[in-house]
C-alpha positions as CSV (number, residue, x, y, z in Angstrom):
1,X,-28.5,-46.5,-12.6
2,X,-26.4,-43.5,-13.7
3,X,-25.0,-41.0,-11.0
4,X,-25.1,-38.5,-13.5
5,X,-27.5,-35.7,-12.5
6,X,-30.8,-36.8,-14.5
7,X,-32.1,-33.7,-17.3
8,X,-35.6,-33.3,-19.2
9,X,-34.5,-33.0,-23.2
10,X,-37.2,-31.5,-25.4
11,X,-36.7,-33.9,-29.0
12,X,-38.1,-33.0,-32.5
13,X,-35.5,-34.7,-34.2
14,X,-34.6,-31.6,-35.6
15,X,-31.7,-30.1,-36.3
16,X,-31.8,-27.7,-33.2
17,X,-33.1,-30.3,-30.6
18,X,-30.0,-33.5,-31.7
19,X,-27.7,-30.3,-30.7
20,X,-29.5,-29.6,-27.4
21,X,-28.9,-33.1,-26.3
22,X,-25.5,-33.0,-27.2
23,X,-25.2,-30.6,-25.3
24,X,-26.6,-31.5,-22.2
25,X,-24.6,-34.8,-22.5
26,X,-21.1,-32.4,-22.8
27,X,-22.0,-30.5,-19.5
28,X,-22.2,-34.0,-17.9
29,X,-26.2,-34.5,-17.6
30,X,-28.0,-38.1,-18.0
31,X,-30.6,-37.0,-21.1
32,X,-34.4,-38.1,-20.3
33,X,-35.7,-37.5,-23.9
34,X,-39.8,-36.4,-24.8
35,X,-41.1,-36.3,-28.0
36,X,-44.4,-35.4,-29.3
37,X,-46.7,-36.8,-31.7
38,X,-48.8,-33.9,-31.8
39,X,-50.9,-34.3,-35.3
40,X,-48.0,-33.2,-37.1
41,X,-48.1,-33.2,-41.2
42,X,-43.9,-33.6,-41.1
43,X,-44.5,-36.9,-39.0
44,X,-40.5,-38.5,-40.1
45,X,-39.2,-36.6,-37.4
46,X,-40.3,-38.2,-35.1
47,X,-38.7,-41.7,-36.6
48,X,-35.5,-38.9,-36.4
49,X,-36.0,-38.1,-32.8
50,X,-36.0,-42.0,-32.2
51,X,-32.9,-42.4,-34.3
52,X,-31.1,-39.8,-32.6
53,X,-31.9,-40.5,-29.1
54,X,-30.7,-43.9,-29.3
55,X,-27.7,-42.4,-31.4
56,X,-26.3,-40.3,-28.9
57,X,-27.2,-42.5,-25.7
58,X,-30.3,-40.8,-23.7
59,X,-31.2,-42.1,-20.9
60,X,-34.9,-43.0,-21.5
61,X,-36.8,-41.7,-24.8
62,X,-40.7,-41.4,-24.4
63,X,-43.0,-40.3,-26.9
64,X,-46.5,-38.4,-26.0
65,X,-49.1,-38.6,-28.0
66,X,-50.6,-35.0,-27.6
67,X,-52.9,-34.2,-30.4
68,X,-53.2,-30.4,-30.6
69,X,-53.1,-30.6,-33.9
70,X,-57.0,-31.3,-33.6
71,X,-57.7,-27.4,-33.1
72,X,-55.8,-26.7,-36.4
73,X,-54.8,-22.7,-36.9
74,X,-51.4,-23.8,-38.1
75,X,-49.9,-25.2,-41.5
76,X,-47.9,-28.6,-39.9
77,X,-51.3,-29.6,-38.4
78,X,-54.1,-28.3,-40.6
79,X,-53.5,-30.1,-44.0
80,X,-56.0,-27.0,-45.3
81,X,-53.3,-24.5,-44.5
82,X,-50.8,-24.4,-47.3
83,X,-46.7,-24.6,-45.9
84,X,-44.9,-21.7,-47.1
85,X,-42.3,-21.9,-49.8
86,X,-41.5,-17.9,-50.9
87,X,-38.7,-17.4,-48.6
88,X,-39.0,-16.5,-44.9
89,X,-41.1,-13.4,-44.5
90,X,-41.7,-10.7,-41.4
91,X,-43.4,-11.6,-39.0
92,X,-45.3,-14.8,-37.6
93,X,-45.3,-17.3,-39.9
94,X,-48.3,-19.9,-40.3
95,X,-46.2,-22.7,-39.3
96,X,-46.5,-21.7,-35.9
97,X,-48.4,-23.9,-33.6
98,X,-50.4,-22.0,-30.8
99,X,-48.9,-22.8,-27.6
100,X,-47.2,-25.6,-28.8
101,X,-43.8,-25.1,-26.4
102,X,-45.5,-24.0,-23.6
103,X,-47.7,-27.5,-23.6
104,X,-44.5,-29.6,-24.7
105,X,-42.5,-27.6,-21.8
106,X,-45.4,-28.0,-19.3
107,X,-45.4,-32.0,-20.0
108,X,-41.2,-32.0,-19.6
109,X,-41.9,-29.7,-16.2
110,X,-44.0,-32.6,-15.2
111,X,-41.7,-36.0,-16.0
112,X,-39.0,-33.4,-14.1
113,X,-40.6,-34.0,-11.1
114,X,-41.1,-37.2,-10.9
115,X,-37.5,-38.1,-11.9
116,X,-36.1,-35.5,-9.3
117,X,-34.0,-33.8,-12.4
118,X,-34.4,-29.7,-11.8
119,X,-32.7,-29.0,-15.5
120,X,-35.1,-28.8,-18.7
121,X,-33.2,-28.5,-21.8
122,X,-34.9,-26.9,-25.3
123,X,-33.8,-26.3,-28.4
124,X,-35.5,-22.8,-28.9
125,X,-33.4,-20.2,-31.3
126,X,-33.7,-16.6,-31.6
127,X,-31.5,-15.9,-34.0
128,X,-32.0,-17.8,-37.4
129,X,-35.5,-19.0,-37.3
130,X,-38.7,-18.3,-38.3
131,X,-40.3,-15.4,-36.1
132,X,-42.3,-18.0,-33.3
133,X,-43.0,-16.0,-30.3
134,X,-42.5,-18.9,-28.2
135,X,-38.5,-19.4,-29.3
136,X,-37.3,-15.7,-27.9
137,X,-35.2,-15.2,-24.2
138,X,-38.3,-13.6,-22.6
139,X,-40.5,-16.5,-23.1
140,X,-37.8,-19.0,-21.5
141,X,-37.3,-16.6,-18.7
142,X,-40.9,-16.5,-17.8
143,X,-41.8,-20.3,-17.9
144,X,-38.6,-21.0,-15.6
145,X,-40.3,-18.2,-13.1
146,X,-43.7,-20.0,-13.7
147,X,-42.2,-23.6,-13.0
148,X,-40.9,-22.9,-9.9
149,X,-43.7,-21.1,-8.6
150,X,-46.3,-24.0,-9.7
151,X,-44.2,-26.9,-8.7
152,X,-43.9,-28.8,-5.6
153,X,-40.3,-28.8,-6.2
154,X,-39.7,-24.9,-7.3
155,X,-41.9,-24.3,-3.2
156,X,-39.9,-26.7,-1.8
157,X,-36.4,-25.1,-2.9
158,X,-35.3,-27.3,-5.6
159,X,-34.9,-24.7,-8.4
160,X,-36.1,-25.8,-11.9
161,X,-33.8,-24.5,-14.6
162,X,-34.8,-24.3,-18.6
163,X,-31.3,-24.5,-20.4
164,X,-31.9,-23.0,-24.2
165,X,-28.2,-23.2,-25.2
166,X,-29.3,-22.5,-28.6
167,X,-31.2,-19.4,-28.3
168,X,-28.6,-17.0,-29.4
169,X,-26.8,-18.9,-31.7
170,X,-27.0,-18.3,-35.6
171,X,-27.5,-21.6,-37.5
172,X,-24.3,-22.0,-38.4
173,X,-23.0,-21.9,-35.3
174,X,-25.5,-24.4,-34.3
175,X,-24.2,-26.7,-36.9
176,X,-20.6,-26.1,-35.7
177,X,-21.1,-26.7,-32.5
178,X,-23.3,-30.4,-32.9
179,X,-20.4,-31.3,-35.6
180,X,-18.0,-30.6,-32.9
181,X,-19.8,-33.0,-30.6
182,X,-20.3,-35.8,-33.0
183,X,-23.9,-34.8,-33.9
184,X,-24.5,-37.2,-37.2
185,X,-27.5,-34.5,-39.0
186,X,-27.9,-36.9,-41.5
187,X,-30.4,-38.6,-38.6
188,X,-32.5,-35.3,-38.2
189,X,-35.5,-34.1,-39.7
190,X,-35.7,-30.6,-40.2
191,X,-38.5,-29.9,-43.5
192,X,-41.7,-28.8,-42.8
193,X,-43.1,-31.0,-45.2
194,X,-40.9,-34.0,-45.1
195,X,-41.9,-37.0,-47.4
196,X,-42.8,-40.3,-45.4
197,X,-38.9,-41.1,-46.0
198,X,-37.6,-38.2,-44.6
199,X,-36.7,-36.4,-47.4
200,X,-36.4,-32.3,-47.4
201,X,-38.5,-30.1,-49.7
202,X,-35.7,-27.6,-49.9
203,X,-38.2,-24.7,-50.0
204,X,-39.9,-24.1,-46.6
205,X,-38.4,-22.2,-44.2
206,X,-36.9,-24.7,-41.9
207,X,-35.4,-26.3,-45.2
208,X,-33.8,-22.5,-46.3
209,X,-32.5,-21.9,-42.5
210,X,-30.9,-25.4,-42.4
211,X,-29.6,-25.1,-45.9
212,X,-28.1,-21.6,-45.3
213,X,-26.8,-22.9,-42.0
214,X,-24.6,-25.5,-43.4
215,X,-23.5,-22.7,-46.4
216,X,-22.6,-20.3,-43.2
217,X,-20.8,-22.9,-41.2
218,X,-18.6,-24.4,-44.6
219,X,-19.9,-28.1,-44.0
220,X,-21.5,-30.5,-46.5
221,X,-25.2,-30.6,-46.2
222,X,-26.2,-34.0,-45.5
223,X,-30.2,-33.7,-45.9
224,X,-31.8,-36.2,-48.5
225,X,-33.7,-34.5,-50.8
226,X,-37.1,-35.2,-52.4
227,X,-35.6,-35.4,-56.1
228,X,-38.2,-33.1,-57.9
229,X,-37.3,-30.4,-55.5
230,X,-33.8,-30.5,-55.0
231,X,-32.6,-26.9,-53.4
């Protein structure tokens, strides 16, 4: 058993969420990675989230099946809803998935618990993303206030902290920051609409933000594309 003190890491297998966890492993934590197999339509980033769990040494990595994808209302669930490819737009784009941080937050507030680990780490940005409610400062704030007020261990005075080391970070800072701590990106999914292999659109938003985030940062993008629609 490590001595390490034990920390929830919220996984996509994005770009974002590999530099959460290497971050939480710099600041000396012991990474309990959760995924979610949520009725996504960009389902190879979850084989991502496996590959980079295992590449830079979590603890544990569990997978939850969770399929609020079933309720539709958002275009990486409801294959109805067309992804965007026009450039990222003002406003809330129809990518976003109702609720979907506050349920995957709520599941890593409740594997906390049980492990005794009072740290939460997510890879939310503010900055260079695509508009999601659920990604700004006041949103973290207010599920940290809400965890320790609903949890046995928040009563008890053992705080529950949500780390989002990301959140005012441009992407290329993100990138800079991974690459310093040996994040490999050429694990992580990032596309929207990824092909079964894992290979980027190039036109989505996510695809743009992570393209222009390697541009910004001066490092060579290492995302396989899908060859009709190379960026």
């Amino acid at each position: 058993m490590t001595s390490l003190r034990p920390a929830i890491v919220l996984l996509s297998g994005g770009l974002d969420s590999a530099t959460c966890l290497a971050i939480a492993k710099s600041e000396g934590f012991a990474p309990y990675c959760l995924s979610f197999d949520y009725g996504q339509r960009h389902r190879a980033e979850l084989q991502a989230a496996a590959r980079v769990a295992a590449a830079l040494g979590a603890q544990e990595h569990r997978t939850v099946r969770l399929d609020i994808g079933q309720f539709g209302g958002s275009a990486l669930t409801d294959s109805a809803i067309a992804v965007p490819t026009d450039g990222v737009q003002p406003g809330i784009p129809v990518t976003y998935v109702p609720a979907r941080n506050t349920v995957m937050l709520s599941f890593a507030l409740a594997w906390a618990e049980v492990l005794g680990a009072q740290d939460i780490f997510v890879g939310v940005n503010a900055v260079d993303y695509s508009g999601y409610p659920d990604c700004r400062p006041e949103y973290i704030a207010a599920f940290e206030h809400m965890a320790n007020l609903a949890t046995k261990a928040g009563v008890e005075g053992h705080r529950l902290s949500i780390h989002a080391p990301l959140i005012d970070l441009s992407k290329a800072r993100i990138i800079q920051t991974g690459s310093g701590l040996g994040v490999d990106y050429a694990l992580t999914v990032s596309c929207y609409q990824a092909d079964d292999q894992g290979r980027a659109c190039g036109a989505c938003d996510s695809c743009r933000l992570r393209k222009e985030g390697f541009n910004a940062a001066g490092l060579p993008d290492p995302t396989p594309y899908q060859p009709a629609r190379q960026p």
